[in-house]
C-alpha positions in Angstrom: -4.1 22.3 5.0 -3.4 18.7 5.7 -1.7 17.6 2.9 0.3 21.4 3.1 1.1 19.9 6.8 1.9 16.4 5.5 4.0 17.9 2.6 6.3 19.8 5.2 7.1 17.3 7.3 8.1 15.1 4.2 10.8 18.1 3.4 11.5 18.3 7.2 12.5 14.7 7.1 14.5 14.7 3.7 16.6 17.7 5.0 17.3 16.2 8.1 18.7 12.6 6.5 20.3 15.2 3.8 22.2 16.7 6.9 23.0 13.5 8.7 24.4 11.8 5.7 26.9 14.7 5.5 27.7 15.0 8.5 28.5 11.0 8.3 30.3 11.3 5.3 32.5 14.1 6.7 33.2 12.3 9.7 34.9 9.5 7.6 38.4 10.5 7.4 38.6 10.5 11.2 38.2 6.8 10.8 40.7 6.5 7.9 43.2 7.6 9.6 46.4 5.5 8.8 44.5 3.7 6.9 45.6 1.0 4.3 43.6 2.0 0.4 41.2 -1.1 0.8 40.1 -0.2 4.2 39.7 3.2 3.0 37.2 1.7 0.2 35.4 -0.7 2.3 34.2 1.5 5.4 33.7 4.4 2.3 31.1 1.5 0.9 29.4 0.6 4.1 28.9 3.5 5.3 27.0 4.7 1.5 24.9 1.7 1.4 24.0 2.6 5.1 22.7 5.8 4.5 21.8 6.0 0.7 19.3 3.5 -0.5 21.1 2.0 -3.4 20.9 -1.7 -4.9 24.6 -1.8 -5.3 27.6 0.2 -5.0 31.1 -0.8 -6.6 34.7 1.5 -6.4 37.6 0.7 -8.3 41.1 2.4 -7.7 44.7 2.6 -8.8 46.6 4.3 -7.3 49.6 4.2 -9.9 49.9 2.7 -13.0 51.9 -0.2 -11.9 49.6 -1.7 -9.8 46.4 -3.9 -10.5 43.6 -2.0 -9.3 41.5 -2.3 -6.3 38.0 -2.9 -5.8 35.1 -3.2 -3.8 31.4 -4.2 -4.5 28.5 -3.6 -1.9 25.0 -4.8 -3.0 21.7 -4.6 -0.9 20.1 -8.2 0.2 17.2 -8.5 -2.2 19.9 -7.1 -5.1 22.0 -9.2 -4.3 19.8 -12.7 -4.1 19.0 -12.0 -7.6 22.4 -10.9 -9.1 25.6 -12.0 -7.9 29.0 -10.4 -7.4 30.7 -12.1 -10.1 27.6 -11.0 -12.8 27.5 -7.7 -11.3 31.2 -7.2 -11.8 31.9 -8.6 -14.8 28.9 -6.3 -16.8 30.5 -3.4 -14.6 33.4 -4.3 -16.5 32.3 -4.8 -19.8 30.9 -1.2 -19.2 33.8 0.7 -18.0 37.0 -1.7 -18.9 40.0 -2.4 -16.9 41.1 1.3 -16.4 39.3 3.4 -14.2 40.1 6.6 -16.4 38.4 4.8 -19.6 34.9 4.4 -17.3 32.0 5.5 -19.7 29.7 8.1 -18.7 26.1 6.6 -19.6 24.2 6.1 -16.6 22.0 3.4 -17.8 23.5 -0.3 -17.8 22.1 -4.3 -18.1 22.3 -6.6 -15.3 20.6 -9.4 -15.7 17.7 -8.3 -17.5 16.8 -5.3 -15.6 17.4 -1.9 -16.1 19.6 -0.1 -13.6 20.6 3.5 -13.5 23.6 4.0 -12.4 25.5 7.4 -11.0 29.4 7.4 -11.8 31.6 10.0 -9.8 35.1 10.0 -10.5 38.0 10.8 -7.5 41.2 12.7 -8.1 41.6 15.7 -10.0 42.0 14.2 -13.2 39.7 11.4 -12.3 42.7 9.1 -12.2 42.2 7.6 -8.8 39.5 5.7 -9.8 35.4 6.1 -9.5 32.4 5.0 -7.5 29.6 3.9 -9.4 26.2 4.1 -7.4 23.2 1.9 -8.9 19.5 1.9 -8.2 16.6 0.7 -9.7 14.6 3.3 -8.3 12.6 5.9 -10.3 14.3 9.0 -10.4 17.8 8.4 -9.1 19.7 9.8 -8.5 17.8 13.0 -6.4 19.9 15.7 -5.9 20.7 15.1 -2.5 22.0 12.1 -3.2 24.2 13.3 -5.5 25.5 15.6 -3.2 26.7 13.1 -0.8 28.3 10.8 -3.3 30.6 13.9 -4.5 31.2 14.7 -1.3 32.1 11.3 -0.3 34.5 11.0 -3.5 36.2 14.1 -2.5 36.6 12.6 1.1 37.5 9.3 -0.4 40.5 11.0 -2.6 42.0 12.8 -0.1 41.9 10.1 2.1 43.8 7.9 -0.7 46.1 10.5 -1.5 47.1 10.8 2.1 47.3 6.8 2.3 49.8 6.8 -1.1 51.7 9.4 1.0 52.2 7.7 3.9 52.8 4.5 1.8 55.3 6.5 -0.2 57.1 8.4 2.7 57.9 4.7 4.3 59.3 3.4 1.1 61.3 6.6 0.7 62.5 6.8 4.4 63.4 3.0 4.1 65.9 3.8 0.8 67.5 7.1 2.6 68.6 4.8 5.5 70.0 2.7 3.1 71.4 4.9 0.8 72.8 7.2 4.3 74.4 3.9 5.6 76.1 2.9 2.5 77.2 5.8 1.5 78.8 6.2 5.2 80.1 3.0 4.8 81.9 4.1 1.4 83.4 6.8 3.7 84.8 5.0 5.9 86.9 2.7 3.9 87.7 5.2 1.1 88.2 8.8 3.0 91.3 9.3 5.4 90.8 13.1 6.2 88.0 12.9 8.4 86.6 16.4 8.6 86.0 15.7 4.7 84.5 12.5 5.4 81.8 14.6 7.8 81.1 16.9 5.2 80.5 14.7 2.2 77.9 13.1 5.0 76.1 15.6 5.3 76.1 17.1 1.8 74.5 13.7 1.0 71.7 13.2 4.1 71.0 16.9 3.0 70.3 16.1 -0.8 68.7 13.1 0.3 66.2 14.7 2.8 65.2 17.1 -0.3 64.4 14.0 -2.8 62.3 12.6 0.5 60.4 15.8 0.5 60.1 16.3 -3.2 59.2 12.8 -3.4 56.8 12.4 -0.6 54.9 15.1 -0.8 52.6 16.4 -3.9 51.8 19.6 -4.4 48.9 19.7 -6.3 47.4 17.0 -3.3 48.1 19.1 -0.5 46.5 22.4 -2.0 43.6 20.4 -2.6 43.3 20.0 0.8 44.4 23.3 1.7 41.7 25.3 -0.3 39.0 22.8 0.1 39.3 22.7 3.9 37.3 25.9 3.6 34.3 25.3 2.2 34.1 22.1 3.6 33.9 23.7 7.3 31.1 25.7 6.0 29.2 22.6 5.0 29.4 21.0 8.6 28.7 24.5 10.0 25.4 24.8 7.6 24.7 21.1 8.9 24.6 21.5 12.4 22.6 24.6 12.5 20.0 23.1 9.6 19.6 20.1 12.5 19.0 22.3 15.3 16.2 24.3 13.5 14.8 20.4 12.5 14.6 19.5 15.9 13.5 22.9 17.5 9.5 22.8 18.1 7.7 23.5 15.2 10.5 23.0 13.3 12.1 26.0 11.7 11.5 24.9 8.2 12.1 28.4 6.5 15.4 28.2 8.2 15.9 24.7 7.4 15.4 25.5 4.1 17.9 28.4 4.0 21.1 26.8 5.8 20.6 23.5 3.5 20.8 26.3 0.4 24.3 27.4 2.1 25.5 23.8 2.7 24.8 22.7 -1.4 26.5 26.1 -2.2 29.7 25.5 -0.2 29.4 21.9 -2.0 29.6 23.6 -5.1 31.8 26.0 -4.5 34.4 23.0 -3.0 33.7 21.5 -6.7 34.5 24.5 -8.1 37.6 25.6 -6.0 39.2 21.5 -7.2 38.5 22.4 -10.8 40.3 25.4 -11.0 43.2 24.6 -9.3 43.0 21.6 -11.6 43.4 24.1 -14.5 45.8 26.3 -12.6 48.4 23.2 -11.9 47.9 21.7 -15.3 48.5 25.0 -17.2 45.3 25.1 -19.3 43.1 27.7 -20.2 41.5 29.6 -17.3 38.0 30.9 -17.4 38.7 34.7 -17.7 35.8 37.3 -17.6 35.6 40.8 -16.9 35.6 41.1 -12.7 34.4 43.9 -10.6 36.4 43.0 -7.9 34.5 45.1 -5.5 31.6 43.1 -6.3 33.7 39.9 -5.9 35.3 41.3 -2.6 32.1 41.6 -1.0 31.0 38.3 -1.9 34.0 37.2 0.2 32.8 39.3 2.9 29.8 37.9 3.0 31.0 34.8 3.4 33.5 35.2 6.2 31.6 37.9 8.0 30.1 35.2 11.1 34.4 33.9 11.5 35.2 37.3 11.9 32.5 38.5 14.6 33.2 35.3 16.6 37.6 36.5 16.1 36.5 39.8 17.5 37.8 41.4 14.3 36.8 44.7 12.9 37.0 44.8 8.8 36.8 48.6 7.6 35.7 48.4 3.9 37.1 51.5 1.7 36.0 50.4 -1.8 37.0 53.1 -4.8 34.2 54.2 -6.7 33.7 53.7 -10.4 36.8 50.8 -10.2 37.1 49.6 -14.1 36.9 45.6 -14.3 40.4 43.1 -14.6 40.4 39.9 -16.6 40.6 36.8 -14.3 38.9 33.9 -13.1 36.5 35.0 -10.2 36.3 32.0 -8.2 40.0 31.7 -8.2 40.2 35.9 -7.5 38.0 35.3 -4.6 39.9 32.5 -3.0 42.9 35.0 -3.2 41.0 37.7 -1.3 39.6 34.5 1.1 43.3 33.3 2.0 44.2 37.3 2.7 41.6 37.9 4.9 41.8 34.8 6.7 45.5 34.9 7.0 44.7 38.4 8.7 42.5 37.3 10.9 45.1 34.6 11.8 47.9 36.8 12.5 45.4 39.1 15.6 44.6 35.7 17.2 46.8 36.8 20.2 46.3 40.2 19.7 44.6 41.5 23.5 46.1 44.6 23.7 44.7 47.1 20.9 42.1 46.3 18.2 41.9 43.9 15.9 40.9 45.5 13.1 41.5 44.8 9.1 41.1 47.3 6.2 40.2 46.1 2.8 41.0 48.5 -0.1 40.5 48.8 -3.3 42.1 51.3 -5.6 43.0 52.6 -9.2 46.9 52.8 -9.8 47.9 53.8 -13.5 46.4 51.4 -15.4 45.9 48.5 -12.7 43.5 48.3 -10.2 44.9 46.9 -7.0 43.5 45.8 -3.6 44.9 45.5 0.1 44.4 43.8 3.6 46.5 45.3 6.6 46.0 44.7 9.7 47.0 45.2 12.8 48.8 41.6 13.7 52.3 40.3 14.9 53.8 41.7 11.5 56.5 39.7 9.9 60.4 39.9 10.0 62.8 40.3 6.9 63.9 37.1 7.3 60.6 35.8 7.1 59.5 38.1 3.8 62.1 36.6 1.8 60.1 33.0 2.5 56.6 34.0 3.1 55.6 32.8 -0.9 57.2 29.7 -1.2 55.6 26.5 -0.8 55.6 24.7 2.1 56.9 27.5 4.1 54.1 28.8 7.2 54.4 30.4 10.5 51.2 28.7 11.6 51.9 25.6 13.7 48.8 24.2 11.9 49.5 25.5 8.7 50.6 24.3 5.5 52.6 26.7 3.7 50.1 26.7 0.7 47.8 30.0 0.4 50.2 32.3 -0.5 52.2 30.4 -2.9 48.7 29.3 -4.6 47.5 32.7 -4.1 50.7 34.1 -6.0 50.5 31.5 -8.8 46.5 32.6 -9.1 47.3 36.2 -9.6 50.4 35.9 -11.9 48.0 33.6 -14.1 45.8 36.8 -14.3 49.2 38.9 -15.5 49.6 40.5 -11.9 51.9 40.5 -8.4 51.3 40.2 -5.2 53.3 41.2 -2.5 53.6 42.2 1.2 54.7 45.1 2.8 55.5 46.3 6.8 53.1 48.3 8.0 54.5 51.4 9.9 52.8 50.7 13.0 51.9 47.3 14.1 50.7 44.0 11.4 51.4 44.1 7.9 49.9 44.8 4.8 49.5 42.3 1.5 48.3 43.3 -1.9 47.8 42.1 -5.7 47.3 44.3 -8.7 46.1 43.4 -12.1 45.9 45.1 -15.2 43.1 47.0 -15.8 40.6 45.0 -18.5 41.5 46.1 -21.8 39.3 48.8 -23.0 37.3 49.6 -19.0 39.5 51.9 -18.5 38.5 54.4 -21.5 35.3 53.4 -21.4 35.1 55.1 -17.9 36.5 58.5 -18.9 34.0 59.0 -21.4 31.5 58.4 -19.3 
């Protein structure tokens, strides 16, 4: 009984520092914001080595290809007496080279005689921002919580750069459009007489310069990241907070404990899983198709947003068609579709006070594509606004990003489907994908 006693408040205590490094981690682009790369690296390192026990911790990024890289290199005191920076980083570079991309993948390396394991994690989606590599001569490193808050805190990290390059690159850009806008008004006024032309070359040009700014300045691929990850992310810090207040009840709730920290490493996972695919999405390559029930998957989603929902006051009406054949597709990146619906449903009833606010998700059989729905009963949209609703960049949503539905699109057309959004004749809207029917369900189910 004692050592039962003794062995739960050992997991009590590793869940709790678990949650608090997250929550820590999370925290960190608060700090970086406006934030030059190398200060980005260095508070990224301190704060590690002050809530992992590590012997040393080293990052190296570039940012483009142009640039020498940058690095940083943390080691703990009694590491550190033994081995210095300069032997540390010169075997880290015999082991992973000049460029960050080349970085091998065996974990165990040299230094000075004694054997370190070492934990790489790569940032960016290709891994071409750079890496953090994590060492330790500790037994069994690293433990799986530990290598939760390392991916975490390279995701954080690469965002965090990405939105520093941005910044870094918006400047620069903004710098050559006033240049280029006052020379080319110069050029104006010497060489054009007729003035009402001169006006309209001006602004022809500050027009197609403001595009290049924005093409330039801002990158796709970046931004959904953030977009789609923003999700799962928020359930992790949810999961965190209520794991710490079942901790710190009395007794602690460790069953519960238990449970939320299962959620949080699951939304960790699933924000891994959620960057790889749109990695494959944006770079073209093969998806991961399988046959989807996408009741089954639907529900899932359900599942997962059902809390948001109760706390929006929103009614969701399910009316799933029985015996639905399965579609081809990637189902984590099917999902996030029918998460980005739902969500954007509940988005557009947020001022809604004077009738219900109440979604209906349906599935259906329509010739040989199954297809499923969200309406609700929101603000609706106007034409104007339909012809724009699926391009990038364009929102309604003073918070938004103009991303989910353009991603959402290019998700389902990967799968050979559309998706589209219709008036509803009463009040809100209605948005819907289709996608053939998997090849061979479909006759399989009349037989049956």
């Amino acid at each position: 009984m004692q050592q039962q006693l003794t062995d739960h408040t050992t997991e009590v205590k590793r869940l709790q520092r678990c949650m608090n490094d997250l929550v820590s981690v999370l925290a960190l682009p608060a700090v970086w914001s406006v934030s030059e790369p190398s200060r980005i690296l260095d508070t990224l390192l301190d704060a590690l080595m002050g809530i992992l026990d590590l012997d040393f911790l080293y990052a190296r990024v570039r940012l483009n290809s142009h640039e020498v890289p940058i690095d940083a290199l943390r080691t703990a005191p009694l590491f550190g007496a033994s081995h210095s920076q300069q032997e540390i980083g010169r075997a880290l570079n015999r082991g992973f080279g000049e460029d960050p991309q080349q970085g091998s993948e065996e974990v165990l390396r040299k230094l000075g005689g004694g054997e370190v394991s070492v934990f790489p994690v790569r940032m960016g989606i290709e891994g071409d921002l750079g890496l953090i590599l994590a060492g330790s001569q500790r037994a069994g490193f690293p433990e799986q919580t530990e290598s939760l808050v390392l991916s975490v805190a390279a995701n954080q990290a690469a965002i965090g750069l990405q939105q520093a390059l941005r910044l870094d690159e918006q400047k620069r850009v903004s710098i050559e459009l006033d240049r280029r806008v006052a020379e080319r008004t110069r050029e104006l006024a010497e060489t054009m007489h007729d003035w009402k032309q001169a006006q309209e070359e001006l602004r022809d040009t500050q027009a197609e310069l403001a595009r290049m700014m924005r093409a330039t300045t801002i990158g796709l691929l970046t931004a959904s990241i953030a977009h789609e990850v923003n999700q799962p992310l928020s359930g992790i810090v949810t999961n965190a907070s209520t794991c710490l207040r079942m901790l710190k009840s009395n007794p602690p709730n460790i069953d519960g404990a238990l449970e939320t920290a299962q959620r949080t490493i699951r939304d960790g996972n699933r924000a891994s899983e959620v960057i790889a695919r749109l990695r494959t999405l944006f770079s073209k390559k093969q998806i991961d198709v399988e046959p989807i029930d996408l009741n089954e998957a639907a529900r899932e989603v359900i599942a997962l947003l059902s809390g948001e929902l109760q706390r929006n006051n929103v009614i969701l009406k399910q009316e799933f068609c029985d015996r639905l054949p399965t579609v081809n597709g990637d189902r984590v990146q099917l999902q996030q579709v029918i998460l980005n619906l739902l969500r954007n449903a509940s988005d557009a009833m947020s001022a809604i006070e004077d009738r219900p606010r109440q979604i209906v998700l349906r599935t259906d059989l329509v010739g040989e594509n199954v297809c499923l729905s969200v309406q609700d009963s929101g603000v609706g949209f106007t034409p104007e606004v339909a012809g724009k609703m699926f391009e990038s960049f364009y929102t309604t949503k003073p918070d938004g990003m103009g991303l989910g539905l353009s991603v959402s699109r290019s998700i389902i057309e990967a799968s050979h489907g559309r998706l589209w959004a219709t008036a509803n004749d009463g009040p809100g809207a209605t948005f819907a994908f289709s996608i053939p029917c998997e090849h061979g369900s479909r006759s399989q189910e009349g037989t049956e």
